[in-house]
C-alpha positions in Angstrom: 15.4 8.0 3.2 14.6 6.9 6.5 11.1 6.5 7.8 11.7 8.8 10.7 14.4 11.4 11.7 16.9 9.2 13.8 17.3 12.4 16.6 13.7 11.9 17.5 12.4 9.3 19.8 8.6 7.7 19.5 7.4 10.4 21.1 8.8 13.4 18.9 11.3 14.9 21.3 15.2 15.2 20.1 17.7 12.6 21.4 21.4 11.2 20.4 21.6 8.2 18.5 22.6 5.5 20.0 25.3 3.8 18.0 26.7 1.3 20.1 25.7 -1.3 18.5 27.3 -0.6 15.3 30.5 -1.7 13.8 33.4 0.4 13.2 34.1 1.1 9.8 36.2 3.8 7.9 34.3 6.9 7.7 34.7 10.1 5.1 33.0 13.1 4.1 33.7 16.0 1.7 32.1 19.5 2.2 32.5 22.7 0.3 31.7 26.5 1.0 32.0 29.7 -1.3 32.6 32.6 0.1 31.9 35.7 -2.8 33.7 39.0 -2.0 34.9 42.0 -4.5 37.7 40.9 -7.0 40.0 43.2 -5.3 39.3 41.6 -2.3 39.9 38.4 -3.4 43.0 39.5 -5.6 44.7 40.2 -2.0 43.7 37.3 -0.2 45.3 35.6 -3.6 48.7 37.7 -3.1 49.1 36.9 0.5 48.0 40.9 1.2 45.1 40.6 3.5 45.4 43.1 6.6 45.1 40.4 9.0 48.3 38.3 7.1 47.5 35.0 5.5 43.8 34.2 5.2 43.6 30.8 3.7 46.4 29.2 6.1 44.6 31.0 9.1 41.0 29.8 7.9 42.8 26.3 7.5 43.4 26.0 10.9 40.4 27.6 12.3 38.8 24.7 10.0 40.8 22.2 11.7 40.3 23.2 14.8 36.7 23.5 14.4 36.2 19.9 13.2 37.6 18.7 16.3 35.0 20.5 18.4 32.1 19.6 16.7 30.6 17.5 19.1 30.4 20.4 21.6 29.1 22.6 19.1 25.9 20.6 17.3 24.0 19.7 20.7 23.5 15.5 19.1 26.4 15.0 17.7 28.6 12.7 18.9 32.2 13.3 19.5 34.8 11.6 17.1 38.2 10.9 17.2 39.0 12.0 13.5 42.0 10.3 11.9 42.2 13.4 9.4 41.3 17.1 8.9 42.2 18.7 5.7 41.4 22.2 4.5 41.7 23.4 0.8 41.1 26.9 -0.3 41.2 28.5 -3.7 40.8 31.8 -5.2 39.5 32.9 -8.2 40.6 36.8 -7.8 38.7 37.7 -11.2 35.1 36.2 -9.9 35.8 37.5 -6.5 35.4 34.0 -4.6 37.2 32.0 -2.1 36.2 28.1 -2.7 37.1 26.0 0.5 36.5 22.3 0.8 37.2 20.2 3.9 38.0 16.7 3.9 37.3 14.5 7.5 37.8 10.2 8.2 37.8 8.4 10.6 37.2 5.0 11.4 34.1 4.8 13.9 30.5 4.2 14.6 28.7 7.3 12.9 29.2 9.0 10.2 31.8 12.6 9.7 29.3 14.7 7.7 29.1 17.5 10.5 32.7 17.3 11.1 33.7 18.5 7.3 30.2 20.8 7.5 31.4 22.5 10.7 35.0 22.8 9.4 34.1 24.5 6.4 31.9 26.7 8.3 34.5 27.8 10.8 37.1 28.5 8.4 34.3 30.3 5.5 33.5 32.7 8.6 37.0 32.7 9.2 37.8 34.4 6.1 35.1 37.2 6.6 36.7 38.3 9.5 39.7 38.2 7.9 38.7 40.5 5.2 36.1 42.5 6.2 38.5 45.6 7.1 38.6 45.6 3.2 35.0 44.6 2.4 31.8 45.1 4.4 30.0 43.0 1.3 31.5 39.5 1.9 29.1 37.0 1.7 29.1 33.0 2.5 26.6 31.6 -0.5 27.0 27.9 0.0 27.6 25.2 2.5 27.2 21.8 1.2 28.0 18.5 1.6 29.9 16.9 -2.0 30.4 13.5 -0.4 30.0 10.6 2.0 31.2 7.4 2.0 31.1 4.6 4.9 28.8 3.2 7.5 25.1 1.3 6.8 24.0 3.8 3.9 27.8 3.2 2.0 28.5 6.3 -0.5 26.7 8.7 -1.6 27.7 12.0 -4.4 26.3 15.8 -4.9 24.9 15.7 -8.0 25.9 19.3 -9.1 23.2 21.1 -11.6 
């Protein structure tokens, strides 16, 4: 850990980073998100039978897309030229969850953490919307990040408990 928050300047107010003065390396981040809904729910999201058409593929892109905005959408992030968004979702119709988990790189001077965390995001509220005609009880339990790897403080794992 850092002796200090690196968005605050000496005199406690928030600032961007300056990374100019850092060397571009390859950058990667892992998030995940759960999103909990009834198993019936979840059984048509599975079969494809959602009333809004095909939830994961839709909540893919709306991931994607998402990533690639992020630095308009966290106020000191720095926008990044990401070499690759990927999107995963899974069901598991019988526990009633969706489990997405977003994959960013790219080679740069900061770090993609908020890219996969925003893109998770995005496509987890994504699939609310997508499924709320069928279930007012949807609910987004968990946004984390799994992984990092690249830049000063190298990798770094979730230990899951």
């Amino acid at each position: 850990m850092a002796d200090r928050l690196t968005h605050l300047d000496e005199h406690g107010a928030a600032r961007m980073v300056d990374v100019g003065g850092k060397a571009a390396t390859a950058r990667r981040a892992v998030a995940r998100g759960l999103v909990r809904m009834s198993p019936q729910t979840a059984a048509a999201v599975a079969a494809g039978d959602a009333p809004k058409g095909d939830v994961l593929g839709v909540a893919r892109i709306a991931g994607i897309l998402a990533a690639k905005r992020t630095g308009e959408l966290i106020p000191l992030c720095h926008p990044l030229s990401l070499d690759h968004v990927d999107i995963d979702g899974t069901v598991d119709a019988q526990a009633g969850t969706v489990t997405l988990t977003a994959t960013a790189s790219t080679t740069g001077r900061t770090g993609v953490e908020m890219e996969a965390m925003t893109a998770i995001s995005i496509a987890a509220l994504t699939v609310y919307d997508m499924v709320k005609g069928l279930d007012k009880g949807v609910a987004i339990e968990q946004i984390v990040l799994l992984a990092k790897d690249g830049g000063k403080s190298g990798s770094w794992r979730r230990v899951e408990t």
